[in-house]
C-alpha positions as CSV (number, residue, x, y, z in Angstrom):
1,X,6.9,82.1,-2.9
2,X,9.2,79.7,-0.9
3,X,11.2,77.3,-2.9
4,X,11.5,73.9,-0.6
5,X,15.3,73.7,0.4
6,X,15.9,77.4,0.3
7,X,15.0,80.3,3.7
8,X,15.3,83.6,3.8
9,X,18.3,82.8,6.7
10,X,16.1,85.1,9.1
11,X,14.5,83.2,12.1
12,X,11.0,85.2,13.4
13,X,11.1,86.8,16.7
14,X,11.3,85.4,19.7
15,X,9.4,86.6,23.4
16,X,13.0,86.8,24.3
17,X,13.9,88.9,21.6
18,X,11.1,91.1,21.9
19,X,12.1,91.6,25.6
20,X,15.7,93.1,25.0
21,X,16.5,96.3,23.9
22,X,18.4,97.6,20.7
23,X,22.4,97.0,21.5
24,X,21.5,95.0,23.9
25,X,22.4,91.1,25.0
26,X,20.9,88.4,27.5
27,X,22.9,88.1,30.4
28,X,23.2,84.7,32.6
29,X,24.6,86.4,35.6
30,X,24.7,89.5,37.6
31,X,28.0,91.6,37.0
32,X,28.9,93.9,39.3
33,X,29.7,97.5,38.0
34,X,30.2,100.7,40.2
35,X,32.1,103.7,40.1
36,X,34.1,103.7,43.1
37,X,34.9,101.6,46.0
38,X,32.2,99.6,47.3
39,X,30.9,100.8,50.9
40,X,30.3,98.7,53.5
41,X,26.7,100.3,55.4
42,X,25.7,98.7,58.5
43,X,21.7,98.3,59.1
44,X,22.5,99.8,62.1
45,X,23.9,102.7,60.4
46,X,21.6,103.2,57.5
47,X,19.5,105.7,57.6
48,X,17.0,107.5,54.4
49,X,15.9,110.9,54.2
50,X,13.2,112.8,52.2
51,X,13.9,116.2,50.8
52,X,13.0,119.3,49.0
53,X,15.7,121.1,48.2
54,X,18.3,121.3,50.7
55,X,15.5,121.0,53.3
56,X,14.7,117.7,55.0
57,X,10.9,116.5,54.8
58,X,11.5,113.3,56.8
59,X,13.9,110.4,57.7
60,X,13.7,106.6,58.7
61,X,16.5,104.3,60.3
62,X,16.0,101.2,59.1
63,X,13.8,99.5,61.4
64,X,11.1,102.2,60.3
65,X,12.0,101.8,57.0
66,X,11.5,98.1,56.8
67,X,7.9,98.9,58.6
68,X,7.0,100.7,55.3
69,X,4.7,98.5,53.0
70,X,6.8,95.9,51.1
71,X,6.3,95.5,47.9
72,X,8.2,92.6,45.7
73,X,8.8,93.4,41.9
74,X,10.3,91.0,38.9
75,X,11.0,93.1,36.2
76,X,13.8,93.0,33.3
77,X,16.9,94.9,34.3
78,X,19.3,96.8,31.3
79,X,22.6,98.3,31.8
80,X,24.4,100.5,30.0
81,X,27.3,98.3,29.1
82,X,24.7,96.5,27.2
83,X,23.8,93.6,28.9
84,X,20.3,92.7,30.2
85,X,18.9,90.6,32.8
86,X,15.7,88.8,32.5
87,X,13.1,88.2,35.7
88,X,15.1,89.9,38.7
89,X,13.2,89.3,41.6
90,X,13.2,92.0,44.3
91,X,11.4,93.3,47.1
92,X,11.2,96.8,48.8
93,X,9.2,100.1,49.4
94,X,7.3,101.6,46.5
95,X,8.5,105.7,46.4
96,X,4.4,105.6,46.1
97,X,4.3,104.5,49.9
98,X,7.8,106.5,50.6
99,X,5.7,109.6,49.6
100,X,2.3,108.6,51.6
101,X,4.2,107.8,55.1
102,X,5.9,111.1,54.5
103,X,2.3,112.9,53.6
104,X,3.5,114.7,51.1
105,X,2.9,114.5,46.9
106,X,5.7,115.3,44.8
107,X,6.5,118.7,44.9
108,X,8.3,119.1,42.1
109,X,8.8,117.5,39.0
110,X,12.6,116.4,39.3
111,X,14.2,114.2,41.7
112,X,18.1,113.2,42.9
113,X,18.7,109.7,44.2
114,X,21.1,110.3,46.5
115,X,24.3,107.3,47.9
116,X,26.1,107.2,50.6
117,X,29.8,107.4,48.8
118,X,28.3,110.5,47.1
119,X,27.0,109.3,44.2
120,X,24.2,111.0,42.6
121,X,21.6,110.1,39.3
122,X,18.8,112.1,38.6
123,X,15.7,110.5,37.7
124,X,12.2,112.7,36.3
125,X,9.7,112.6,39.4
126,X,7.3,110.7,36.7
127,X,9.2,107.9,36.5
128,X,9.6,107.2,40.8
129,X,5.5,106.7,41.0
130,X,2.5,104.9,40.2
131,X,4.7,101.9,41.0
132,X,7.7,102.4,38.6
133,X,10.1,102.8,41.2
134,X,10.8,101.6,44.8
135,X,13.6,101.5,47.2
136,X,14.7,97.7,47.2
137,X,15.7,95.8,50.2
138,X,16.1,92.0,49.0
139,X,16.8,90.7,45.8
140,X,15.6,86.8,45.5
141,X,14.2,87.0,48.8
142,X,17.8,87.7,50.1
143,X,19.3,90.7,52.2
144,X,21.3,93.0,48.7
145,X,24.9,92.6,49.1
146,X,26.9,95.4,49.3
147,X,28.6,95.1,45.6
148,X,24.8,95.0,44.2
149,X,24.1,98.1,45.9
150,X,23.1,96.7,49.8
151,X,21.6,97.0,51.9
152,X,19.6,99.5,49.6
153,X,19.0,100.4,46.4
154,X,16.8,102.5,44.0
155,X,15.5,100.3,41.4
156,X,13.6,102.1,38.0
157,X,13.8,99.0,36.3
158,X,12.6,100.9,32.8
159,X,15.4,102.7,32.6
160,X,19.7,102.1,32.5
161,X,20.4,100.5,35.3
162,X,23.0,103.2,36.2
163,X,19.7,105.4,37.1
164,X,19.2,102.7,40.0
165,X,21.0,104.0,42.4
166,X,23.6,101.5,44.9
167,X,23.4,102.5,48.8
168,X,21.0,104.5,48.8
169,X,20.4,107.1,51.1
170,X,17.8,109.8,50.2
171,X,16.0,111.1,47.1
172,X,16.1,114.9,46.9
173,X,13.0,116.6,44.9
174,X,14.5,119.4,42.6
175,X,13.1,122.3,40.8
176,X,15.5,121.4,37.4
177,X,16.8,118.4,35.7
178,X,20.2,118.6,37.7
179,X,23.1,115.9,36.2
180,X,24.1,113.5,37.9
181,X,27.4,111.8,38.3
182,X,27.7,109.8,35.3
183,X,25.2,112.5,33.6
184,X,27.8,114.7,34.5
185,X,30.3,112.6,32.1
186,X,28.5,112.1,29.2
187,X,25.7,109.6,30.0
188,X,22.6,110.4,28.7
189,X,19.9,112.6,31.2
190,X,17.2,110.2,30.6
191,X,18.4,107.0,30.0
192,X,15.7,104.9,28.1
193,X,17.4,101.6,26.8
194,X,14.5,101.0,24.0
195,X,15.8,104.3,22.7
196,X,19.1,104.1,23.4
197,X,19.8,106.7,25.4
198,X,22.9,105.8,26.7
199,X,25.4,109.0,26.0
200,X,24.7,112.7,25.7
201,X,23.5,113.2,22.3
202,X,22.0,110.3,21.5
203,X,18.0,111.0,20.7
C-alpha cells in the first residue's frame, strides 16, 4: 500500500541506468588516459602485422589496411577508472575481415594486442570475432588523434577500455593467457565491467 504524500525515495530504472555498469558513471566527455608518453605515428609509417607466435602471418601499410572492409560501430565504452561513455561512434576493420584477408582462422585461443611504444593487453581470441572487435580508424567519422590512440586502435568495446589497445600495431595469437602490461600490475586478465573485473582478484 502507498500512502498519498509518502515514496519509497527510490526512483525505477532508467535505459540509462540499465546501460552502465556497477561502479560505474556517465561520462560527458572523452578523457584521455595512457600509460606513457603519447606517440606520434605517421600514416606513412604505420604499419600492422598478423602473427603466431613469434612468426609473422602477414602485414599491411596503411594504404592496404584502409582497403580492408570498413566497418562503423556505436557501442558504449567503460574504463576502468569508472567512467562510461555512451554511443561512441567509430569506424574500422572487423579482426573478422583482418583474419579472412590474411586466410587464416584463429589458430589459437589467446591473442596479444600489440602498440607501438610497447604496450601490450591480452585479449581471449573469443572476444576479437564474430564482430566484437575491430581495428578502428575514425572515431565520429574523424581520423583518431594520437592521445585517443591514432591513427589506430583496437576497440572490444564489451570489455575495460584498457583492453582496447592505443597505436596499435599487431595482434599476436598465443598458445596461453600471457599478462599484459597493466595485467602485469594487478588489473584484472579478463576485464568484464558488468562483473567488475577491474583488479586481480576480483571474481
Amino acid at each position: 500500500m502507498v500512502t498519498r504524500g509518502f515514496s519509497s525515495g527510490r526512483k525505477p530504472p532508467t535505459d540509462a541506468d540499465a546501460r552502465i555498469p556497477p561502479g560505474q558513471y556517465l561520462e560527458q566527455g572523452f578523457p584521455v588516459l595512457s600509460a606513457g608518453p603519447t606517440p606520434r605515428v605517421r600514416t606513412e609509417d604505420w604499419s600492422f602485422t598478423l602473427k603466431h607466435g613469434p612468426r609473422p602471418i602477414k602485414t599491411w601499410n596503411w594504404t592496404e589496411f584502409n582497403a580492408l572492409p570498413l566497418t562503423k560501430m556505436t557501442r558504449d565504452i567503460h574504463c576502468v577508472t569508472a567512467w562510461t561513455k555512451f554511443d561512441t561512434a567509430w569506424q574500422g576493420v572487423l579482426v573478422d575481415d583482418i583474419l579472412a584477408d590474411a586466410g587464416i582462422e584463429p589458430p589459437t585461443a589467446f591473442t596479444l594486442a600489440l602498440s607501438f611504444d610497447g604496450y601490450t593487453t591480452n585479449v581471449p581470441t573469443q572476444d576479437l570475432i564474430a564482430g566484437k572487435a575491430m581495428v578502428a580508424l575514425l572515431y565520429e567519422g574523424k581520423p583518431i588523434t594520437p592521445d585517443h590512440g591514432g591513427p589506430a586502435r583496437l576497440l572490444v568495446p564489451h570489455l575495460y577500455f584498457w583492453k582496447s589497445a592505443k597505436w596499435l600495431n599487431g595482434l599476436q595469437f598465443t598458445e596461453r593467457d600471457e599478462p599484459g602490461f597493466w595485467e602485469l600490475r594487478g588489473y584484472h586478465i579478463y576485464g568484464d565491467p558488468w562483473r567488475e573485473q577491474r583488479y586481480t582478484g576480483d571474481p
